[in-house]
C-alpha positions in Angstrom: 8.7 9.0 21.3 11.3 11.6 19.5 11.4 15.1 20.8 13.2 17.5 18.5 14.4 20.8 20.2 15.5 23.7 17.9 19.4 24.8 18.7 17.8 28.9 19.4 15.7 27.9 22.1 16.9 27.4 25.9 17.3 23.6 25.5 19.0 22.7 28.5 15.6 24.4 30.5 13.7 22.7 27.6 15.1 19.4 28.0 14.4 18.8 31.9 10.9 19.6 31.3 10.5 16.8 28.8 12.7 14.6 31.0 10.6 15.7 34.0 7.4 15.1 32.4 8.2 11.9 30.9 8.9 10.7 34.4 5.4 11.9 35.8 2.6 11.0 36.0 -0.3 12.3 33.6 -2.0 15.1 36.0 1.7 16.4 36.5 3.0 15.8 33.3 1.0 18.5 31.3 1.9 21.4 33.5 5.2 20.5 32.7 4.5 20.0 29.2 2.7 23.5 29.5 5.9 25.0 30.4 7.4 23.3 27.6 5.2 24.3 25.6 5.6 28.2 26.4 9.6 27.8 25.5 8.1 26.3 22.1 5.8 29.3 21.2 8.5 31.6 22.1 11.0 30.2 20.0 11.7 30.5 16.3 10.7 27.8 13.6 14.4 27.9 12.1 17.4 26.3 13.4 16.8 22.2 12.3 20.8 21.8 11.9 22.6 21.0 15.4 19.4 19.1 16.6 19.6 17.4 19.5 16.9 14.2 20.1 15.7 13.0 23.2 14.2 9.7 24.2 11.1 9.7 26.4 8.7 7.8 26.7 5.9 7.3 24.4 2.7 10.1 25.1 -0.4 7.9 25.6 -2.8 9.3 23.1 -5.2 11.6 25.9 -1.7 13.5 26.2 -0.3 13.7 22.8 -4.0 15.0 22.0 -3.7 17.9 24.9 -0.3 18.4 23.3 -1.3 18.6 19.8 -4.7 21.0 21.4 -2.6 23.4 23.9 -0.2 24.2 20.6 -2.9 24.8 18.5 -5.3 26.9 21.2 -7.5 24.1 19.9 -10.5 21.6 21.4 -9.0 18.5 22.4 -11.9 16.4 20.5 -10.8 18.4 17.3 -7.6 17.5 17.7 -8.0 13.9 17.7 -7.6 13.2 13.9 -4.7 15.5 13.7 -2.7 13.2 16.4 -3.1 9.5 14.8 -2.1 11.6 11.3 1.0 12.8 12.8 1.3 9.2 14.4 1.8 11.4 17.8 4.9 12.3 16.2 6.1 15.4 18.4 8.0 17.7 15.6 5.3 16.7 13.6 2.2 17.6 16.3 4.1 20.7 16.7 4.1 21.5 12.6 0.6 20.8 12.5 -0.4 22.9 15.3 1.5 25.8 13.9 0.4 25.4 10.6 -3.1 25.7 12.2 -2.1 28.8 14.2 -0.5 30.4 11.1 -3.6 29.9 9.0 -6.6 31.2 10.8 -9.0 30.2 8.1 -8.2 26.5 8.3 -10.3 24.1 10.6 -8.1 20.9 11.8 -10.8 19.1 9.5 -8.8 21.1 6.7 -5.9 20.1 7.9 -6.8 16.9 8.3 -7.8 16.2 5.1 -4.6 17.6 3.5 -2.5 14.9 5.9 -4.6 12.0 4.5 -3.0 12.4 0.8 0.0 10.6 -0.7 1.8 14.3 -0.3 1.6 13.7 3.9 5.7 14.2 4.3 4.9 17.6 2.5 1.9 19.5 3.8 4.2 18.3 7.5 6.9 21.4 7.6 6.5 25.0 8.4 9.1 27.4 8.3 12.6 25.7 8.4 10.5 23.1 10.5 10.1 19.9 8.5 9.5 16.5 9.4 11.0 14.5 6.4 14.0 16.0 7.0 14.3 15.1 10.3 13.5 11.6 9.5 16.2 11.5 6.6 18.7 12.0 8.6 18.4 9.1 10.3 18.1 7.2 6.6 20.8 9.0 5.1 23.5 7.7 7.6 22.4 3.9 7.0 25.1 1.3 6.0 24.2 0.0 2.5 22.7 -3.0 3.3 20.2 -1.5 5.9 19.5 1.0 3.1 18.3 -0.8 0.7 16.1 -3.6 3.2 15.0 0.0 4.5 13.8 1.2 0.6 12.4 -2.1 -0.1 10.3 -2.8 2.5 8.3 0.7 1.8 7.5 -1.6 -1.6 5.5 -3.9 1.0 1.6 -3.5 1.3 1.7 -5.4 4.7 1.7 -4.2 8.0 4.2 -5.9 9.5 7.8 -7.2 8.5 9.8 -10.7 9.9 12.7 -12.1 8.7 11.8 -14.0 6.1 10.2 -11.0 4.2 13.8 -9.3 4.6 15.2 -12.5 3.6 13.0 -12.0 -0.3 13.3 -8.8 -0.3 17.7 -9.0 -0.3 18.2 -12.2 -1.5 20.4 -13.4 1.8 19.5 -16.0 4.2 16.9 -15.9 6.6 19.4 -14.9 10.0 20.5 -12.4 7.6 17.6 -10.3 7.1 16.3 -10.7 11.1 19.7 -9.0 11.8 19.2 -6.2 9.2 15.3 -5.6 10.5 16.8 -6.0 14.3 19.8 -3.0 13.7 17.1 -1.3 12.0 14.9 -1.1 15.0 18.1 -0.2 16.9 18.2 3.1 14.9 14.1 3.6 15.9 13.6 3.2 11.8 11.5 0.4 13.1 9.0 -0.7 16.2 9.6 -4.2 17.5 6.2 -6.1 17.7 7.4 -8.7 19.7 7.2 -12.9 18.8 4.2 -13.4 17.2 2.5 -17.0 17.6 5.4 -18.7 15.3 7.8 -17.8 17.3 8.7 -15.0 14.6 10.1 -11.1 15.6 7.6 -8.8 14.1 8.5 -5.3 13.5 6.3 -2.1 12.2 7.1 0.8 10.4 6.2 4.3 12.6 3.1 5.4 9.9 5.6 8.7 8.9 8.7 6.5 8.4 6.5 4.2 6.2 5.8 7.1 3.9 9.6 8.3 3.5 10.8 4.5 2.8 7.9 4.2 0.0 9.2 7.7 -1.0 12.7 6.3 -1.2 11.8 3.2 -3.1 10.8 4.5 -6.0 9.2 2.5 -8.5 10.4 0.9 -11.8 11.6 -2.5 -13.4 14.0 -3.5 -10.0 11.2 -2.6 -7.2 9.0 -4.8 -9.5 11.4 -7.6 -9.5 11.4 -7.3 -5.6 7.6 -7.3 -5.2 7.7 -10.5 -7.3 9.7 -12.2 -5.3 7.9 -11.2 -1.9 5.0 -12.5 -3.4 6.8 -15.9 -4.8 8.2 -16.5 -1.5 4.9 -16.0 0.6 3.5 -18.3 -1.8 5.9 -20.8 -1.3 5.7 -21.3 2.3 2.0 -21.1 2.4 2.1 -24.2 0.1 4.5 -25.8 2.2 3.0 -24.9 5.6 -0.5 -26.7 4.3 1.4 -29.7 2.8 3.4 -30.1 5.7 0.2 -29.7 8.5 -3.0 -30.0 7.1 -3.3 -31.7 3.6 -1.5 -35.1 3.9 -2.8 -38.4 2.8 -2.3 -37.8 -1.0 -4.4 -34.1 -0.9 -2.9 -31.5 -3.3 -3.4 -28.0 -3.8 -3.7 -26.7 -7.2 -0.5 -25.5 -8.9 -1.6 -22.1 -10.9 2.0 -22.1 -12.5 2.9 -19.5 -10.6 6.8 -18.9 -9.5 7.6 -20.0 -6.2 10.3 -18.5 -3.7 11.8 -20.0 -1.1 14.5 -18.4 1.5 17.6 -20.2 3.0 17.2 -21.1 6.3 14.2 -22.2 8.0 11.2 -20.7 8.3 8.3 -22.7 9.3 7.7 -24.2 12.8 7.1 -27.6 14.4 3.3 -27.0 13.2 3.2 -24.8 10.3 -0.2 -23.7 10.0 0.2 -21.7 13.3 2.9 -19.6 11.0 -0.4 -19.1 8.5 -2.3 -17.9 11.6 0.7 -15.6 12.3 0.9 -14.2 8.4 -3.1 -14.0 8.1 -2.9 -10.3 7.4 0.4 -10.6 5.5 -1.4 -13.7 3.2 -4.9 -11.3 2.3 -2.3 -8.5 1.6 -0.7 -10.3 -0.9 -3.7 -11.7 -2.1 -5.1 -7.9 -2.6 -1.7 -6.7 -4.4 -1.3 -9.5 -7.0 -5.0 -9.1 -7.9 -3.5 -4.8 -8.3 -1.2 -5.9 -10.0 -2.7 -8.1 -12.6 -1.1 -11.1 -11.8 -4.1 -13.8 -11.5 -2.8 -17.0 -11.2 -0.7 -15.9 -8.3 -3.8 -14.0 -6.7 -6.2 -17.4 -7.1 -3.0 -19.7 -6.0 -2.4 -17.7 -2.9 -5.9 -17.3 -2.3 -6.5 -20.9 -2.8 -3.6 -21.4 -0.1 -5.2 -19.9 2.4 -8.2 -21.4 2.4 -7.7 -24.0 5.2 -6.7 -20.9 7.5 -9.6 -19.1 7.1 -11.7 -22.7 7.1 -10.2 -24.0 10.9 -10.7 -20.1 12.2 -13.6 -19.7 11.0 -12.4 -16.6 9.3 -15.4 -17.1 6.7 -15.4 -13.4 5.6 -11.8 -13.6 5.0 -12.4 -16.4 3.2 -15.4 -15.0 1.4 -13.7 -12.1 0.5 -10.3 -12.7 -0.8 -12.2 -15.9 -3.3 -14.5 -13.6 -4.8 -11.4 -11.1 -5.1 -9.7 -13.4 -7.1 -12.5 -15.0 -8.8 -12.8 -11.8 -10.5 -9.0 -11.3 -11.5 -9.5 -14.6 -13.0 -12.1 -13.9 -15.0 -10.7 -10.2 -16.4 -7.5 -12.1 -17.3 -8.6 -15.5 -18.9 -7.5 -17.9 -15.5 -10.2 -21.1 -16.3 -8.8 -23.3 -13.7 -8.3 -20.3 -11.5 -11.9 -19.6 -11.8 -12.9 -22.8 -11.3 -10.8 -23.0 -8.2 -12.5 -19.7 -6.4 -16.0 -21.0 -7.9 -15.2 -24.4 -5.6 -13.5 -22.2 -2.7 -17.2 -20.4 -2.6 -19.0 -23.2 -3.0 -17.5 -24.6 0.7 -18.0 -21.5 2.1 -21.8 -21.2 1.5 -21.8 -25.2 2.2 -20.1 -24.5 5.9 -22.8 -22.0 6.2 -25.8 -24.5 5.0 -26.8 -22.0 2.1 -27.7 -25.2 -0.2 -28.8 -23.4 -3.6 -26.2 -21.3 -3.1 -23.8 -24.4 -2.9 -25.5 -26.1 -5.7 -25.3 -23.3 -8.0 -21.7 -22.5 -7.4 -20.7 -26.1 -7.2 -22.4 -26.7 -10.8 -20.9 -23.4 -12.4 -17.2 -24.8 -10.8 -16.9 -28.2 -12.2 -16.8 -27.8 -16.0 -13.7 -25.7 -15.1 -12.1 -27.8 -13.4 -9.8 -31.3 -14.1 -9.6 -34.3 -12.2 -8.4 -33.2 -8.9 -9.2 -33.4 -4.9 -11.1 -29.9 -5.2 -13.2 -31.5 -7.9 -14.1 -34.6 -5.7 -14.8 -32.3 -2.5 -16.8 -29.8 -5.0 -18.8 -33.0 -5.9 -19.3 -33.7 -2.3 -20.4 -30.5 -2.1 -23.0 -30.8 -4.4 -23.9 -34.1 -3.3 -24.5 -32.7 0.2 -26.6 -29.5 -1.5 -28.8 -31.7 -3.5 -30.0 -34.5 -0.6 -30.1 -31.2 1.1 -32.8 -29.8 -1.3 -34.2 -33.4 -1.8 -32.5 -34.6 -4.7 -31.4 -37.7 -3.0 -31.2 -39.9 -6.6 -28.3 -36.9 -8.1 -26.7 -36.7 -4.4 -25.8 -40.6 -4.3 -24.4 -40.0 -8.1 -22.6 -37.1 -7.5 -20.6 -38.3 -4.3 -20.1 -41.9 -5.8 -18.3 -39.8 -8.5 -16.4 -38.3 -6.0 -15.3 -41.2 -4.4 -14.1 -42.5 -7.4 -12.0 -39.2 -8.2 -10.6 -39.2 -5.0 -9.2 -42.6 -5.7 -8.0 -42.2 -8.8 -5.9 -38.9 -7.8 -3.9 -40.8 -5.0 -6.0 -39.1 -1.9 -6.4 -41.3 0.6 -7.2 -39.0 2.6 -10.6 -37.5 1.0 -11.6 -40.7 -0.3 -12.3 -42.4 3.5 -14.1 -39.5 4.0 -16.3 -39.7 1.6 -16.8 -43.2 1.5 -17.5 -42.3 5.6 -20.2 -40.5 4.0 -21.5 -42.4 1.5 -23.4 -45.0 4.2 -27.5 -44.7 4.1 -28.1 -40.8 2.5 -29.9 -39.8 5.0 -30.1 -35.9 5.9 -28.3 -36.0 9.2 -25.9 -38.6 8.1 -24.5 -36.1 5.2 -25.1 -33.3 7.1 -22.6 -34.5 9.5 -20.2 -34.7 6.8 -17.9 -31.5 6.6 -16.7 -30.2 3.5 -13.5 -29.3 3.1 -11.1 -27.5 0.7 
């Protein structure tokens, strides 16, 4: 946690009642921060040049909420919002709280509301109190190179930032950009996260330092060049982490056409698909800002990508979700194949959960869009299973004997013994037992 102390106050006194409260435990630690507090109140807002920062340890959120409450002469229940807004942000806790005092007309529901829009940074400064100029100057003294990864990864929509994201986003190798995002996190511009289950560092923007980076990326031709090439390169390694794990024996992915990225130096692990469990969030955030975007057949490719993630977790709203997403992105732009591709990607999804007309109608609205491929001769198995299912058991032994034959004649091995598997006596059980698969 950052506690800025204005230069006209008694800092020294100030300071050892931070320090002394950091150190203590919470019943002693908000006397002290009382005490603090008076020395705050009786001090001036002016005076942010000659700051002096001091590093404590991070306020659980029952005492930044006191904090935030004792500066404000507010209830600590009403002060709740106005805490996770500020990010428990002290300078910014202590604008908020005299913003409320100065104001008497305002409610912290008032206030709250005003922190919630795109102009956050602004409504946070009082007097010669301000928070984005705090923050900048921690920004402004960046080497080049830790500017820019800064500035671009405010372009990000994910939550979360690794190596190979700086990697895209400059252009440089893969121990490149984990040095930039580690000296970052040295200069608290960034919170480590930790390894995540690939073995990856994760690191998070502070929510106030996200806003100033996507204030200082600004937008244009260049920062749409960059968001490209994020997208391309989380596109390519979720095609290669599926062809490397999960679809072997002559299985294929569609190809939507779409560019492909991929960084220098290595990326994936030993078993790949537990790098897609790591980037689930990153993977439906990409899916959700190509579809913004406009840019459909990377929306339905990525989307198609993750399918086998969200089909071995059982992620099924994810799955549900992020198809019908870019089901519709294909459609508004034209995408056939990519339509027929999210068409299939429901149909499994309402086969996994034994919706059979449901399946059966997809399946049959998916096909005509689609070429000889594997996600034909699994949609057809899909249907086969839908319409023995429903008691068609004459069309089911057609349909999956087509399959069987498509699966053949595309070079997967791999689909085709499961389907032949399958294609022993119809009876109910025996092709209910069969799992579909994308």
């Amino acid at each position: 946690m950052l506690i800025v102390a204005d230069d006209e106050l008694d800092s020294l006194q100030f300071t050892q009642l931070i320090q002394r409260a950091a150190a203590a435990p919470a019943e002693r630690a908000l006397p002290l921060l009382d005490q603090a507090l008076a020395l705050w109140r009786g001090a001036p807002y002016g005076g942010l040049h000659d700051l002096e920062e001091i590093k404590v340890e991070a306020a659980t959120l029952q005492e930044a909420t006191l904090l935030v409450s004792r500066i404000a002469r507010i209830e600590p229940g009403h002060a709740a919002p106005l805490v996770e807004l500020c990010a428990r942000l002290p300078l910014a806790l202590r604008v908020a709280g005299a913003r409320l005092v100065t104001r008497p007309g305002w409610t912290p529901e008032v206030l709250a509301a005003r922190l919630t829009e795109e102009r956050r940074l602004d409504e946070l400064r009082v007097g010669d109190l301000d928070v984005r100029a705090s923050l900048e100057a921690g920004y402004q003294d960046l080497p080049d190179a830790e500017r820019v990864l800064f500035e671009r990864l405010g372009l990000l929509p994910v939550p979360t930032f690794t190596a190979w994201m700086a990697a895209a986003l400059l252009m440089v190798p893969v121990s490149t950009g984990g040095d930039l995002l580690e000296r970052l996190a040295e200069r608290q511009l960034l919170q480590s996260e930790g390894l995540d289950v690939a073995g990856q560092e994760r690191y998070r923007f502070h929510d106030l330092i996200r806003l100033l980076a996507r204030e200082r990326a600004g937008n244009g031709p260049v920062q749409d060049t960059v968001r490209d090439r994020f997208l391309s390169c989380l596109l390519a390694l979720a095609k290669d982490a599926c062809a490397r794990d999960e679809y072997r024996g002559g299985f294929r992915l569609l190809d939507s056409g779409a560019p492909h990225w991929r960084p220098r130096g290595r990326v994936l692990p030993d078993e790949p698909m537990r790098w897609m469990a790591a980037e689930r969030e990153t993977l439906i955030a990409g899916i959700r800002h190509a579809a913004e975007r406009g840019h459909a057949a990377m929306c339905w490719d990525l989307a198609l990508a993750g399918v086998r993630l969200f089909e071995i977790h059982g992620r099924f709203v994810d799955w549900e979700q992020t198809s019908q997403l870019a089901l519709r992105v294909c459609r508004d732009h034209g995408e056939t194949q990519g339509a027929g591709a999210m068409l299939a990607s429901l149909c499994a999804v309402e086969a996994f959960r034994y919706r059979r007309e449901k399946a059966l109608a997809l399946a049959e609205e998916a096909l005509p869009l689609l070429g000889e491929s594997s996600i034909k001769a699994l949609t057809l198995a899909n249907l086969s299973a839908a319409e023995l299912a429903l008691g068609d058991a004459e069309a089911a032994l057609a349909h999956l004997t087509q399959a069987v034959s498509m699966a053949a004649r595309v070079g997967d091995a791999l689909s085709e013994a499961v389907l032949l598997q399958a294609q022993r006596p119809l009876t109910a059980e025996g092709l209910s037992a069969h799992e579909p698969r994308m």
